[in-house]
C-alpha positions in Angstrom: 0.0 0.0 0.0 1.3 3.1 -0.9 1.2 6.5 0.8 -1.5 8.2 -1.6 -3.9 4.9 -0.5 -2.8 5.6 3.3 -4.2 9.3 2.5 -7.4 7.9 1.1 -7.4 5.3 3.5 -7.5 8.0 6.2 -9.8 10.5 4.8 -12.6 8.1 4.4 -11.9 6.6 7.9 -12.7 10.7 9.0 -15.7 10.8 7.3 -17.4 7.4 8.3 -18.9 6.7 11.6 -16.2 4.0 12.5 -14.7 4.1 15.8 -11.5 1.6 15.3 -10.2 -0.3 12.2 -7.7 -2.5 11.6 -6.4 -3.6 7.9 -3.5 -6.4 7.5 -2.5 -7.4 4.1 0.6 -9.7 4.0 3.6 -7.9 5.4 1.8 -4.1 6.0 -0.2 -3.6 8.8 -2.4 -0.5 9.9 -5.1 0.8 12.9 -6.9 3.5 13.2 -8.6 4.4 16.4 -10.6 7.9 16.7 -9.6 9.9 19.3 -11.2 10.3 22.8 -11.3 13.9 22.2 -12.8 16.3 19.3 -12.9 13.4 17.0 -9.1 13.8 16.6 -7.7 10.6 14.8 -4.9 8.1 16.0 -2.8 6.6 13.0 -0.3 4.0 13.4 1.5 2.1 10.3 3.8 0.1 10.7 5.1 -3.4 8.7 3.8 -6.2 10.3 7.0 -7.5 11.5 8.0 -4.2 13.6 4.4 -3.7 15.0 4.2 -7.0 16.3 6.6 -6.4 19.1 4.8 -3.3 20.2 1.3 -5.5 20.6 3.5 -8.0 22.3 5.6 -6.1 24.8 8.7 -7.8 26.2 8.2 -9.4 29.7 11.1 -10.7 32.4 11.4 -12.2 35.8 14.2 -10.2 37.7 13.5 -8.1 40.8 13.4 -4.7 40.5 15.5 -2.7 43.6 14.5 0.6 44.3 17.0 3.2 44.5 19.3 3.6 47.9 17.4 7.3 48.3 14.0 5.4 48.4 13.5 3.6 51.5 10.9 1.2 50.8 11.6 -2.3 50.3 12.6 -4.1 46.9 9.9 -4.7 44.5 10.1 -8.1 43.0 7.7 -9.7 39.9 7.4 -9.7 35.9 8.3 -6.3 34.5 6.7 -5.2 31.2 9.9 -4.1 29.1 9.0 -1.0 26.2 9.3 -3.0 23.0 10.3 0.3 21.2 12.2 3.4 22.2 9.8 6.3 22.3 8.2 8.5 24.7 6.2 7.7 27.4 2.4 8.2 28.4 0.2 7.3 30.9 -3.3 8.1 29.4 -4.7 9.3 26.2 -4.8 12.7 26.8 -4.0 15.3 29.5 -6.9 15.3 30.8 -7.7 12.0 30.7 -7.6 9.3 33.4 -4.5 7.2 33.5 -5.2 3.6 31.4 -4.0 2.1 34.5 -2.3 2.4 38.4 -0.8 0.6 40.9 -3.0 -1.7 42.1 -5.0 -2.2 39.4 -5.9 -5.6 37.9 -5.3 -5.7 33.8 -6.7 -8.2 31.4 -4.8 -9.6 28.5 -5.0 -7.0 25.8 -6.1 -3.8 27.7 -3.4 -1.1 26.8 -0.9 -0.1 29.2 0.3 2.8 28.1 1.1 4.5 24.8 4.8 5.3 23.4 5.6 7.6 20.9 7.9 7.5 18.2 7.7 9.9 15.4 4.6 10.8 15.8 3.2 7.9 15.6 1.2 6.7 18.9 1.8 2.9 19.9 -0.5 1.4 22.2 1.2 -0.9 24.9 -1.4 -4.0 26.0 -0.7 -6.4 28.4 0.0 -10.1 27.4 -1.6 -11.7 30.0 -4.2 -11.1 32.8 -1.7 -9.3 36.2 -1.5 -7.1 39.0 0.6 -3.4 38.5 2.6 -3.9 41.4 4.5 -0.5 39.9 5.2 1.8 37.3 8.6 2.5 36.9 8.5 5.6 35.1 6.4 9.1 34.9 4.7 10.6 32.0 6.5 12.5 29.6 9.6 9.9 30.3 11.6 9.1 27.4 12.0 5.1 27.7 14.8 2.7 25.9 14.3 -0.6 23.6 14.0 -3.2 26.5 13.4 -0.6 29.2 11.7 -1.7 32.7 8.0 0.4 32.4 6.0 -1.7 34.7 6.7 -4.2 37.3 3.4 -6.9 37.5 2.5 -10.2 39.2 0.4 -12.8 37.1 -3.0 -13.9 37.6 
């Protein structure tokens, strides 16, 4: 698919009464999800290959210390690793609630977080059902490939 379709593509996602759509054609992948505000559109494109990872994000078991000027005790669990390097964000919007917290119970596929990267908004979801036992970073944060976000216990 070519930009000039992507355009069109676009436009006619704008003017129909779609909410969320999701076209995969061999190695190109696309989603479109209308904004939560002011009908404002969220485009990401990406070849199947690289977006994969982003759906996916990269989990390990290791526990997580705190830093020496903290003096709470050592969190230990999964953490939820940023499959991309990008920038880091909590909820939707401003002014929008958070997608989730500490303490919350997430489901397999309910998004995380969203990362940046060129403009381009990536949705985080969880792989499996867990407890956020902590997030490890604050929005705005830039984050690194691999790059602790989240430290969860499975359900």
């Amino acid at each position: 698919m070519d930009f000039k379709d992507i355009k069109e593509l676009i436009r006619v996602f704008d003017k129909s009464e779609l909410n969320k759509l999701r076209i995969k054609e061999a190695d190109f992948e696309i989603s479109m999800q209308r904004g939560f505000e002011n009908g404002v559109t969220t485009v990401t494109t990406a070849p199947a290959v690289a977006q994969a990872p982003v759906a996916a994000s990269t989990t390990t078991q290791a526990p997580v210390a705190t830093s020496s000027e903290d003096k709470t005790p050592a969190t230990s669990g999964l953490t939820i690793n940023a499959p991309m390097v990008g920038t880091y964000y909590s909820s939707p919007s401003p002014d929008s609630p958070s997608f989730c917290a500490i303490g919350d119970i997430v489901r397999k596929g309910q998004t995380l977080c969203i990362l940046e990267a060129m403009k381009i908004m990536n949705e985080v979801e969880a792989e499996f059902d867990c407890k956020i036992l902590d997030i490890l970073v604050h929005n705005g944060d830039p984050v690194e490939y691999d790059m602790p976000i989240f430290i969860v216990e499975k359900i």
